[in-house]
Backbone as XML, in Angstrom:
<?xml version="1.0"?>
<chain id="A" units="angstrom">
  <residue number="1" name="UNK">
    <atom name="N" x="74.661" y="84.898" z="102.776"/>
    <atom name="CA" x="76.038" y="84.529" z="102.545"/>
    <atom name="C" x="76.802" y="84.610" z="103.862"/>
  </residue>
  <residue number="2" name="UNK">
    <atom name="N" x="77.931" y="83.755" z="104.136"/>
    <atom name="CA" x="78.223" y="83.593" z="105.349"/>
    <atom name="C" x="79.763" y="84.452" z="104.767"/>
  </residue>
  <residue number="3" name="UNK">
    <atom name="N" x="80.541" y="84.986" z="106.079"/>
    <atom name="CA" x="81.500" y="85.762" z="105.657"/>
    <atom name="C" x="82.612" y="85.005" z="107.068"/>
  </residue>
  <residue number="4" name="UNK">
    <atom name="N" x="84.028" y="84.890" z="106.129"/>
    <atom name="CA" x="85.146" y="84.853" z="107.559"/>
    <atom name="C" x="85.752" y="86.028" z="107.957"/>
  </residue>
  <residue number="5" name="UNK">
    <atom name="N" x="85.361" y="86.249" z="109.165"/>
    <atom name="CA" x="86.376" y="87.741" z="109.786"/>
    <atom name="C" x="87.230" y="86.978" z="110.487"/>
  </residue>
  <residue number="6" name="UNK">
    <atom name="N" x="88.499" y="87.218" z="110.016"/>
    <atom name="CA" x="89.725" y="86.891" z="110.674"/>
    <atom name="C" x="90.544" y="87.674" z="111.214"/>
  </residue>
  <residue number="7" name="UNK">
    <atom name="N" x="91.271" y="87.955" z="112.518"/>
    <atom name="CA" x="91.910" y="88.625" z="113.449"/>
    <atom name="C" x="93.176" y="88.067" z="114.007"/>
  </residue>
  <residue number="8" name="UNK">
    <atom name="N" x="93.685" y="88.935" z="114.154"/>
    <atom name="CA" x="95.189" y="88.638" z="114.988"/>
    <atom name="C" x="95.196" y="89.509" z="116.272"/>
  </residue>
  <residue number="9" name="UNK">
    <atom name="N" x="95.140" y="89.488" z="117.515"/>
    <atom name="CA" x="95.326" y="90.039" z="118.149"/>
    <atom name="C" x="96.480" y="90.094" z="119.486"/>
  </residue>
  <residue number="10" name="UNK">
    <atom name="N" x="97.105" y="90.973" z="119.713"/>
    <atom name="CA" x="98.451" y="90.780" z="120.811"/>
    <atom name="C" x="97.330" y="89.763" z="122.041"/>
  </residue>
  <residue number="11" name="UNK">
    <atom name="N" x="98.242" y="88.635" z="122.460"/>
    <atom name="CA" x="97.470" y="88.678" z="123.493"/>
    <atom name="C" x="97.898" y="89.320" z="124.831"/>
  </residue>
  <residue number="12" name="UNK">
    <atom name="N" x="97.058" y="89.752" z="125.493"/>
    <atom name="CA" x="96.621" y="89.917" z="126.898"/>
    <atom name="C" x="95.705" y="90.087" z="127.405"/>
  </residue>
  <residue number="13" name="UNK">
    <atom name="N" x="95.017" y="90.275" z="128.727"/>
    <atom name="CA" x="93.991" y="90.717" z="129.202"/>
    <atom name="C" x="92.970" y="91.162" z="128.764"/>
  </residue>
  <residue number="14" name="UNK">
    <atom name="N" x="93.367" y="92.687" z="128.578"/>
    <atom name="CA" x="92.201" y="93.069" z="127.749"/>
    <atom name="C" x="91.943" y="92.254" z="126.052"/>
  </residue>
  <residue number="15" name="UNK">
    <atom name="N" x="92.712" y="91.195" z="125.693"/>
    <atom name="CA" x="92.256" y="90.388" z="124.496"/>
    <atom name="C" x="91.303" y="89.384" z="125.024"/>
  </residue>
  <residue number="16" name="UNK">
    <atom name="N" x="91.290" y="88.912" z="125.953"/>
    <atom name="CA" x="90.760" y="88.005" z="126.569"/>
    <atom name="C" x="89.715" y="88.568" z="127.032"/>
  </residue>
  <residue number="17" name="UNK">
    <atom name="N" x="89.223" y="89.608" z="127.321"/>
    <atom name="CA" x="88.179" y="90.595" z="128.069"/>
    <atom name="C" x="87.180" y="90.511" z="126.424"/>
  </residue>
  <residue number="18" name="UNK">
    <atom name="N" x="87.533" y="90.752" z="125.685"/>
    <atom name="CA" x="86.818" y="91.481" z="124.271"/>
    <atom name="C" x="86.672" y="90.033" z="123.743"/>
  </residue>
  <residue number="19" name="UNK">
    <atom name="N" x="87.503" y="88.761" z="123.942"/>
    <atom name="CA" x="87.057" y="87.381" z="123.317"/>
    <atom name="C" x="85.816" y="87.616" z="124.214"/>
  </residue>
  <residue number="20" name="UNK">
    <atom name="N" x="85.774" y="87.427" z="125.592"/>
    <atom name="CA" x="84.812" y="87.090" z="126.775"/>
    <atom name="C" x="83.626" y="87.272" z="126.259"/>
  </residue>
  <residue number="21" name="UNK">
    <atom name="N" x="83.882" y="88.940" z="125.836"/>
    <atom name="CA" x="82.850" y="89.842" z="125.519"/>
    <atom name="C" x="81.854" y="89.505" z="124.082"/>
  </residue>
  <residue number="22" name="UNK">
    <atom name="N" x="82.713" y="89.171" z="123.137"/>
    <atom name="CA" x="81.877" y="88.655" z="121.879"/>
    <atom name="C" x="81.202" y="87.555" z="122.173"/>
  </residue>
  <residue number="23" name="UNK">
    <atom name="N" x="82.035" y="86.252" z="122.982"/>
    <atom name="CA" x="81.336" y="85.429" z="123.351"/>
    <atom name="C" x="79.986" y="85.007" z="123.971"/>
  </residue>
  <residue number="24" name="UNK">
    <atom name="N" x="80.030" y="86.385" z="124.932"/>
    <atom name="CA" x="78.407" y="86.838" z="125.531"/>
    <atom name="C" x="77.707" y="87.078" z="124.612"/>
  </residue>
  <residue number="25" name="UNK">
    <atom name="N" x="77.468" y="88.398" z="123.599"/>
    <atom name="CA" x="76.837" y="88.529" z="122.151"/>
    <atom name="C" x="76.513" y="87.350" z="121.744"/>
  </residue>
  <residue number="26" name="UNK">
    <atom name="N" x="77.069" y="86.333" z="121.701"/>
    <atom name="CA" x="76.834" y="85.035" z="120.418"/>
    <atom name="C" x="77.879" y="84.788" z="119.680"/>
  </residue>
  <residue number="27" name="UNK">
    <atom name="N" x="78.853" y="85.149" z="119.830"/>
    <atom name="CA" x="80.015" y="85.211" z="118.346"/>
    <atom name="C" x="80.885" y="83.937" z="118.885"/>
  </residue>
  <residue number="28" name="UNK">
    <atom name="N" x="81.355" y="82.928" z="118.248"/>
    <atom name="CA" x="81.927" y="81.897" z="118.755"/>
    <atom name="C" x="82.925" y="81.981" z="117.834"/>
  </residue>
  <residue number="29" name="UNK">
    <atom name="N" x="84.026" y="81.148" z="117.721"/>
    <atom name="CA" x="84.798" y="81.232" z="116.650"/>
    <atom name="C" x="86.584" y="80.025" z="116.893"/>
  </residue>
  <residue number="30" name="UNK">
    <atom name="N" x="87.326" y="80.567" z="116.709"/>
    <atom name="CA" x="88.554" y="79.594" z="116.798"/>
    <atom name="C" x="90.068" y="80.150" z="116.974"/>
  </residue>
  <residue number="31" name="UNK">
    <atom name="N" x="90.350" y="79.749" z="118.273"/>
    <atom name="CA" x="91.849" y="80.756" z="118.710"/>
    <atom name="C" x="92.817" y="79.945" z="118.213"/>
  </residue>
  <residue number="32" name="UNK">
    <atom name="N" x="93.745" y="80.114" z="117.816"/>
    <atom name="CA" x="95.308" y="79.759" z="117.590"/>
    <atom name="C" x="96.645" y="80.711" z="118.106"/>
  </residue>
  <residue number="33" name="UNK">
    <atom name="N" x="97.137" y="79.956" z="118.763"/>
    <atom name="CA" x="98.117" y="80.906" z="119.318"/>
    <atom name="C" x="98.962" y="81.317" z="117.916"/>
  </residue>
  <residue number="34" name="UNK">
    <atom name="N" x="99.517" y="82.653" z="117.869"/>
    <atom name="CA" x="100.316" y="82.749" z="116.454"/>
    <atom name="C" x="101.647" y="83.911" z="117.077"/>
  </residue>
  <residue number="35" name="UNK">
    <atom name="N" x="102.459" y="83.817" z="115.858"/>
    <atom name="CA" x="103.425" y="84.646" z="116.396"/>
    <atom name="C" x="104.090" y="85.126" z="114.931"/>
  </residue>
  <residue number="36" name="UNK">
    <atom name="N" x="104.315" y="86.456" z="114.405"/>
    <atom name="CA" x="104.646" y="86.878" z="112.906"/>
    <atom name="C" x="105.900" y="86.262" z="112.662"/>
  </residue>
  <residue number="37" name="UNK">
    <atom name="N" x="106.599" y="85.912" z="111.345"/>
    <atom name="CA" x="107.344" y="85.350" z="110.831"/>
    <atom name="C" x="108.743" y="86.207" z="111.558"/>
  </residue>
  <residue number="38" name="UNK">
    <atom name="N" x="108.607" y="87.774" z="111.756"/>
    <atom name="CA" x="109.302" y="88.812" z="112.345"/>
    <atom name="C" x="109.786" y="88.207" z="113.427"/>
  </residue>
  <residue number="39" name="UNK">
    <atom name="N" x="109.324" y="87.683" z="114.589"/>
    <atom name="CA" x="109.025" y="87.437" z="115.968"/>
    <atom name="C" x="109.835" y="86.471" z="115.679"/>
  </residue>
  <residue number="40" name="UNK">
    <atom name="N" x="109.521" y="85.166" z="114.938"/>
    <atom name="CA" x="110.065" y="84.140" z="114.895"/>
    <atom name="C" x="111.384" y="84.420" z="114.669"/>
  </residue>
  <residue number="41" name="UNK">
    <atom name="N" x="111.785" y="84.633" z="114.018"/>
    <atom name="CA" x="113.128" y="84.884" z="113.363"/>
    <atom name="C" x="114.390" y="85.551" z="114.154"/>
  </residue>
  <residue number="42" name="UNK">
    <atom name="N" x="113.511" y="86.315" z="114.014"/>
    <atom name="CA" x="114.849" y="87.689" z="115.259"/>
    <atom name="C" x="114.945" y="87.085" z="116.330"/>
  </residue>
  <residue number="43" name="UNK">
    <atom name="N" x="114.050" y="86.349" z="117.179"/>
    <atom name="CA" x="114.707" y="85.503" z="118.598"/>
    <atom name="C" x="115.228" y="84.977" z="118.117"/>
  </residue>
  <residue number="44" name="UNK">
    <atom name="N" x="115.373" y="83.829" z="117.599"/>
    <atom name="CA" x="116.249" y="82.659" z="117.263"/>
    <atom name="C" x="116.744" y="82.679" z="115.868"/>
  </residue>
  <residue number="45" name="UNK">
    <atom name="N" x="117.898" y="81.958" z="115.732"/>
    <atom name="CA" x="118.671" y="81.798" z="114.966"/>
    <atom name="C" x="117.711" y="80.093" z="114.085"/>
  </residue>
  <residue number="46" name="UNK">
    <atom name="N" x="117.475" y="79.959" z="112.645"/>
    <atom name="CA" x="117.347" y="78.728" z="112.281"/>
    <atom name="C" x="115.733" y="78.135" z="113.018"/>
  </residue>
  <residue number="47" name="UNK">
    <atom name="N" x="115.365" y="79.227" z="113.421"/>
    <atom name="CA" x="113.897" y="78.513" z="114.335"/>
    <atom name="C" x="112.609" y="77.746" z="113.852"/>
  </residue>
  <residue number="48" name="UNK">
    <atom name="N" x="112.089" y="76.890" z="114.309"/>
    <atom name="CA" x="111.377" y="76.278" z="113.297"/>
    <atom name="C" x="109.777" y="76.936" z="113.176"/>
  </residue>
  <residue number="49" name="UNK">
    <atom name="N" x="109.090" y="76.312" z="112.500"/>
    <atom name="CA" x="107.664" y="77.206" z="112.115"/>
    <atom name="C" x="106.821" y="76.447" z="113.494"/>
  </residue>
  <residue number="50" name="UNK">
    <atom name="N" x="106.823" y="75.638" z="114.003"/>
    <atom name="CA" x="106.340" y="75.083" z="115.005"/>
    <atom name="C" x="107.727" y="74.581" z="115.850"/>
  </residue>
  <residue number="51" name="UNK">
    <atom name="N" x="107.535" y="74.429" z="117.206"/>
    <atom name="CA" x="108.139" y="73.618" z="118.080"/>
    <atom name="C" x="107.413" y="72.743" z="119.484"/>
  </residue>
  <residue number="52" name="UNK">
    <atom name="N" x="107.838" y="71.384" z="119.358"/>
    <atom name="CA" x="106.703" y="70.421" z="119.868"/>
    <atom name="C" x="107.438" y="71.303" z="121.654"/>
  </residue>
  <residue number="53" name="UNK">
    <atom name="N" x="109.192" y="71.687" z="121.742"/>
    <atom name="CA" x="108.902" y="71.985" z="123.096"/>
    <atom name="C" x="108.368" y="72.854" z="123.655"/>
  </residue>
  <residue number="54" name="UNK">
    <atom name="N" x="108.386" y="73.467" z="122.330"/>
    <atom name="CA" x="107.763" y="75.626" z="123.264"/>
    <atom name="C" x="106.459" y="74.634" z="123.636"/>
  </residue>
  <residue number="55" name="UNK">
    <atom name="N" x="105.735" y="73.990" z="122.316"/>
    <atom name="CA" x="104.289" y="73.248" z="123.018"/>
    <atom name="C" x="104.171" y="72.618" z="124.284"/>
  </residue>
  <residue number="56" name="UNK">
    <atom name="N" x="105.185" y="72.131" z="124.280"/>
    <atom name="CA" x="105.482" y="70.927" z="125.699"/>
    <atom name="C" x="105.370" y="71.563" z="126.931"/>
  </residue>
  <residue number="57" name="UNK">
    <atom name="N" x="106.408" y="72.711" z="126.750"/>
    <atom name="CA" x="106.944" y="74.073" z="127.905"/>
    <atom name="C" x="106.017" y="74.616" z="127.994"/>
  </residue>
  <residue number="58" name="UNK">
    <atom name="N" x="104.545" y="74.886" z="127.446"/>
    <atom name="CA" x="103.904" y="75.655" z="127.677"/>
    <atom name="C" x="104.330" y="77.175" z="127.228"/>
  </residue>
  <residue number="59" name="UNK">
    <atom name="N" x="105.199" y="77.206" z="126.599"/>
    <atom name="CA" x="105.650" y="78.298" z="125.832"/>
    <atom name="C" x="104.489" y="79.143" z="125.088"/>
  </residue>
  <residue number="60" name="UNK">
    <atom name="N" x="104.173" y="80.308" z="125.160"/>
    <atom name="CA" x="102.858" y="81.114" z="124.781"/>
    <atom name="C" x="103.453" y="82.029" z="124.097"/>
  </residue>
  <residue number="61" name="UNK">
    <atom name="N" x="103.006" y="81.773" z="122.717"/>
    <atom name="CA" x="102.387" y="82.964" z="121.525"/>
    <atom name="C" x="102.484" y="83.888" z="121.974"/>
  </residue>
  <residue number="62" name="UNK">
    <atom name="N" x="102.998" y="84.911" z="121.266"/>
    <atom name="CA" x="102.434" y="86.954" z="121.685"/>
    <atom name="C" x="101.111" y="87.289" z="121.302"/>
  </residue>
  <residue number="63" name="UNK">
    <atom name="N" x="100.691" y="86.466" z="120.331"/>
    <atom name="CA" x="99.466" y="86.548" z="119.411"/>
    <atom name="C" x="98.407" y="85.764" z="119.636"/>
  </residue>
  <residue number="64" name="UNK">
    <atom name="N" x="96.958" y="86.110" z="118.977"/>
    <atom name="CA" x="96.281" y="84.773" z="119.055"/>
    <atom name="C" x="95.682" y="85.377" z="117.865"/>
  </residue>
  <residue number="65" name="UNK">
    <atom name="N" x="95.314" y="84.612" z="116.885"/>
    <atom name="CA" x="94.812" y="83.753" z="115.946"/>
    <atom name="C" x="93.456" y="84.108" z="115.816"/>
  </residue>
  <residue number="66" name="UNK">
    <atom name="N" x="92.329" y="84.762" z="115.538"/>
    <atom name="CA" x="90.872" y="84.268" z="116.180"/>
    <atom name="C" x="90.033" y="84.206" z="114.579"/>
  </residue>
  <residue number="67" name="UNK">
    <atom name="N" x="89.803" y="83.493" z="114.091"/>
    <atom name="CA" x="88.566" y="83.509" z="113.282"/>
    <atom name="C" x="87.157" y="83.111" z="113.778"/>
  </residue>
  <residue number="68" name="UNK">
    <atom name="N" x="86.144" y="84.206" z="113.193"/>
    <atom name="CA" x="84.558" y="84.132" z="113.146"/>
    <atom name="C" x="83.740" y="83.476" z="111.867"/>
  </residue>
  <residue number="69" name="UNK">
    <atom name="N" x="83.078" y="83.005" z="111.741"/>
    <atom name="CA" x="82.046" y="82.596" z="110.620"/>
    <atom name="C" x="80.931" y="82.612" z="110.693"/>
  </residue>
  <residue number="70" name="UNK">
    <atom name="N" x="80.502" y="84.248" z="110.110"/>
    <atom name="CA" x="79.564" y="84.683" z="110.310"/>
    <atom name="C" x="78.230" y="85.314" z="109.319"/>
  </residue>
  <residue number="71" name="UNK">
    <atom name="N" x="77.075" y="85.273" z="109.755"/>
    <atom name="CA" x="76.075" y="86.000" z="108.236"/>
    <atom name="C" x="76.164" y="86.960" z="108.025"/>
  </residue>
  <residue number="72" name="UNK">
    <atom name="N" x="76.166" y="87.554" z="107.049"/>
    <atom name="CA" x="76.510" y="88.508" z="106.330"/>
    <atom name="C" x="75.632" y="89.676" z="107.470"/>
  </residue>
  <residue number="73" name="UNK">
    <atom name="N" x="74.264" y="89.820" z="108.246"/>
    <atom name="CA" x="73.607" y="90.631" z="109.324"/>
    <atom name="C" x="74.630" y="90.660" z="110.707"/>
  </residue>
  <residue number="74" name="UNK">
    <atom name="N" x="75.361" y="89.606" z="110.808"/>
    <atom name="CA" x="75.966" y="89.914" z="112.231"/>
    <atom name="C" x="77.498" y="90.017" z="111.819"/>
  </residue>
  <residue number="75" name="UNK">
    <atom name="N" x="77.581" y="90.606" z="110.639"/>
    <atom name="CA" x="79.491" y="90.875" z="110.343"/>
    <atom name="C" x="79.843" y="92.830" z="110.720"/>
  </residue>
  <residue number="76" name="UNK">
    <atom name="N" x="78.235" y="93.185" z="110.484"/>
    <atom name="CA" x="79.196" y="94.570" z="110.905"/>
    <atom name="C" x="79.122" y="94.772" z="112.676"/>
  </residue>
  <residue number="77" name="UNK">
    <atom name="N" x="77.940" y="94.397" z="113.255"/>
    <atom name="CA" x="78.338" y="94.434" z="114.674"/>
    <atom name="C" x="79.093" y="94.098" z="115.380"/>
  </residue>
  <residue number="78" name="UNK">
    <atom name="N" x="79.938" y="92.727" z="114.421"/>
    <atom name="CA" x="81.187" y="92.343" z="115.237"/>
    <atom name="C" x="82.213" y="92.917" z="115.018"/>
  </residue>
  <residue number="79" name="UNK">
    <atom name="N" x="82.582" y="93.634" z="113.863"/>
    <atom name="CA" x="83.473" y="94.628" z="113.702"/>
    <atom name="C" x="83.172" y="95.917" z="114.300"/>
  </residue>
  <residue number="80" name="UNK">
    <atom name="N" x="82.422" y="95.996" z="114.547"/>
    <atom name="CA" x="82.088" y="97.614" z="115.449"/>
    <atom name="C" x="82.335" y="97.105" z="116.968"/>
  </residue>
  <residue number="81" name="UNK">
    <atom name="N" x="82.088" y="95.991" z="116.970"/>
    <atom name="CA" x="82.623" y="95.452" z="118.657"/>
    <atom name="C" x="84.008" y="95.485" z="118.722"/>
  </residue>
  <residue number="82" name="UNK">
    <atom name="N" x="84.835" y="94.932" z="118.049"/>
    <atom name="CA" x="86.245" y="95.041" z="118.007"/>
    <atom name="C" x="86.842" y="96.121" z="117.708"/>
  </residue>
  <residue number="83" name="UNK">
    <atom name="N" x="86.547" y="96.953" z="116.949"/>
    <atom name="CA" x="86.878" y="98.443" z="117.100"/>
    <atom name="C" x="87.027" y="99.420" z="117.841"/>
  </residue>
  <residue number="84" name="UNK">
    <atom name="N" x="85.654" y="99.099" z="118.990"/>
    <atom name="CA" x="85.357" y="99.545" z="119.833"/>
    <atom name="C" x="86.359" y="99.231" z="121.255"/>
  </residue>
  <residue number="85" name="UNK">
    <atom name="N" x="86.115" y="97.632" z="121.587"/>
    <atom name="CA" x="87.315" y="97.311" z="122.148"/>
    <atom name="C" x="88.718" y="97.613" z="122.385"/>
  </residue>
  <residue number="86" name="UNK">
    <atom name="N" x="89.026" y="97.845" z="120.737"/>
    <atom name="CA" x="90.617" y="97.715" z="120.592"/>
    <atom name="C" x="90.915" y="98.851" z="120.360"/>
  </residue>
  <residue number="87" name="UNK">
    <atom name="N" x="90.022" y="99.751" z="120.404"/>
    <atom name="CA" x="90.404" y="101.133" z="120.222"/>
    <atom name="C" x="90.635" y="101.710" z="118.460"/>
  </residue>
  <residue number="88" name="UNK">
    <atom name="N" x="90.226" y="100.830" z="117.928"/>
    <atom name="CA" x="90.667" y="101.024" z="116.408"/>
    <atom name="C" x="92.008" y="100.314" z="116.248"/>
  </residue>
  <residue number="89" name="UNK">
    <atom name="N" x="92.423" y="99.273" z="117.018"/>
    <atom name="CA" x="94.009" y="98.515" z="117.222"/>
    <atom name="C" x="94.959" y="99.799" z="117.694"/>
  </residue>
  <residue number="90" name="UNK">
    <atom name="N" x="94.411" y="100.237" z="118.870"/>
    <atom name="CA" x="95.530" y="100.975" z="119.368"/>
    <atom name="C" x="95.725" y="100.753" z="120.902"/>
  </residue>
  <residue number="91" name="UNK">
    <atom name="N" x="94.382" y="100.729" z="121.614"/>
    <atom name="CA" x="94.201" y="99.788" z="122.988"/>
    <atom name="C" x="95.101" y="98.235" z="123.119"/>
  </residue>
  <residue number="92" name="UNK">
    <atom name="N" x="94.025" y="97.433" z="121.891"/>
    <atom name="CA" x="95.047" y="96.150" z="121.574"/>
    <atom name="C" x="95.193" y="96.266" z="119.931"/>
  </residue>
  <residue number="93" name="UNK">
    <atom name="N" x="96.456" y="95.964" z="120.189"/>
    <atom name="CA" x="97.076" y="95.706" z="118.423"/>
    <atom name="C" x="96.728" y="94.748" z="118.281"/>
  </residue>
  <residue number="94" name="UNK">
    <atom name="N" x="96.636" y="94.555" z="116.685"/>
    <atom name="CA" x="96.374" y="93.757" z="115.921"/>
    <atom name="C" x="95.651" y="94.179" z="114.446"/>
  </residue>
  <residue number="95" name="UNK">
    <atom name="N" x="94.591" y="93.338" z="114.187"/>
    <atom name="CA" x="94.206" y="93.594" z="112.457"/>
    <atom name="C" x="93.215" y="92.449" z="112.510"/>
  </residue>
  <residue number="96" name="UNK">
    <atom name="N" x="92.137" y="93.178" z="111.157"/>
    <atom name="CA" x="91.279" y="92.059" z="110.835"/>
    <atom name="C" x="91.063" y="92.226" z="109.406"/>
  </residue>
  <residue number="97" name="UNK">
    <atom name="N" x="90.341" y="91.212" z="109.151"/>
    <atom name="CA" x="90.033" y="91.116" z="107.322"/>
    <atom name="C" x="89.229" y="90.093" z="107.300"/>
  </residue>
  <residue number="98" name="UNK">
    <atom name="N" x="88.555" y="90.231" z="106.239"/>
    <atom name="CA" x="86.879" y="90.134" z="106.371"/>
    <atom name="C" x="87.309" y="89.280" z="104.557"/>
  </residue>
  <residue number="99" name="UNK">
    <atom name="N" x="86.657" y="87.805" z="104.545"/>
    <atom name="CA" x="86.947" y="86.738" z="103.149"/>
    <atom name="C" x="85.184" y="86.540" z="103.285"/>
  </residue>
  <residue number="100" name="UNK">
    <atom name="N" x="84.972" y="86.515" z="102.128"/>
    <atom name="CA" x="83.369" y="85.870" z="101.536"/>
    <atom name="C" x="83.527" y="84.530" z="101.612"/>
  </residue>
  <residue number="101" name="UNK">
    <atom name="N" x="82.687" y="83.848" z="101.899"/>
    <atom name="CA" x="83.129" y="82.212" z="102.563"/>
    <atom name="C" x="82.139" y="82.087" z="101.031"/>
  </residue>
  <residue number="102" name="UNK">
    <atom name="N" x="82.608" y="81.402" z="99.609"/>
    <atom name="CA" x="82.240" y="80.755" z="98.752"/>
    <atom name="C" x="81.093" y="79.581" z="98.906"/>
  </residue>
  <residue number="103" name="UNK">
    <atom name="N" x="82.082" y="78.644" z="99.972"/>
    <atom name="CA" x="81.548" y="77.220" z="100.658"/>
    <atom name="C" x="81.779" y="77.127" z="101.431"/>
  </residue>
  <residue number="104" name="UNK">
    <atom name="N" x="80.861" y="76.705" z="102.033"/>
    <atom name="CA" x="80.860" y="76.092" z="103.227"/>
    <atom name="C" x="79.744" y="74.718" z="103.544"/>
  </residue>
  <residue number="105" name="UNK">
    <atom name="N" x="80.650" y="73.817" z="104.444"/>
    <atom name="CA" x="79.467" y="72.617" z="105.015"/>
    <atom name="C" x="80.352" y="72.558" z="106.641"/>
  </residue>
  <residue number="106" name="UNK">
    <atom name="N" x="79.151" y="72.315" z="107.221"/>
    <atom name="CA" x="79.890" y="72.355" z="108.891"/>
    <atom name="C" x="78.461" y="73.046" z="109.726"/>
  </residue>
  <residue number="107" name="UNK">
    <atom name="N" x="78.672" y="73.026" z="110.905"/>
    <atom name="CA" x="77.897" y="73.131" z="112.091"/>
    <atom name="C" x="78.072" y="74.495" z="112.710"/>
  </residue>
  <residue number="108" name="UNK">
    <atom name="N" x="78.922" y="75.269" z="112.250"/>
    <atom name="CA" x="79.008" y="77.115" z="112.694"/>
    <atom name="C" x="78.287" y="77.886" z="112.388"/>
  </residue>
</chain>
């Protein structure tokens, strides 16, 4: 059975160090820049859920996004990698949660 571990992590450096790092292991997966509904809001007044200029501006997320899709044998080493990394989310904040992938068709 294939499983999605999904993550949010602050970005910086050391987020980018621990992507690097899974990436060496084998773990591939999919970044999205993200930013909590919190974030959104309190800067701006009326702000929208996307904006094509922050995109345009090169405007960068606090967050990134990362989902894995992975077999059920390589889901706890990647959580013991990120734990390890992030200190238990205290090095880098963030969170993960782990969905039973029902279906799937695709090339991951």
């Amino acid at each position: 059975m294939k499983y999605v571990l999904f993550t949010v992590f602050e970005d910086s450096q050391a987020t980018q160090t621990l992507l690097a790092d899974l990436f060496k292991k084998g773990y591939n997966g999919t970044m999205m820049g993200a930013s909590s509904v919190n974030h959104t809001f309190s800067e701006k007044k009326n702000a929208p859920m996307f904006s094509l200029s922050n995109y345009a501006e090169g405007v960068k997320d606090p967050n990134l996004a990362v989902f894995f899709i992975v077999e059920e044998d390589r889901l706890k080493p990647l959580q013991e990698a990120i734990r390890e990394q992030t200190g238990s989310f205290q090095k880098i904040h963030g969170a993960m949660m782990v969905f039973p992938l029902e279906q799937y068709e695709g090339s991951f």
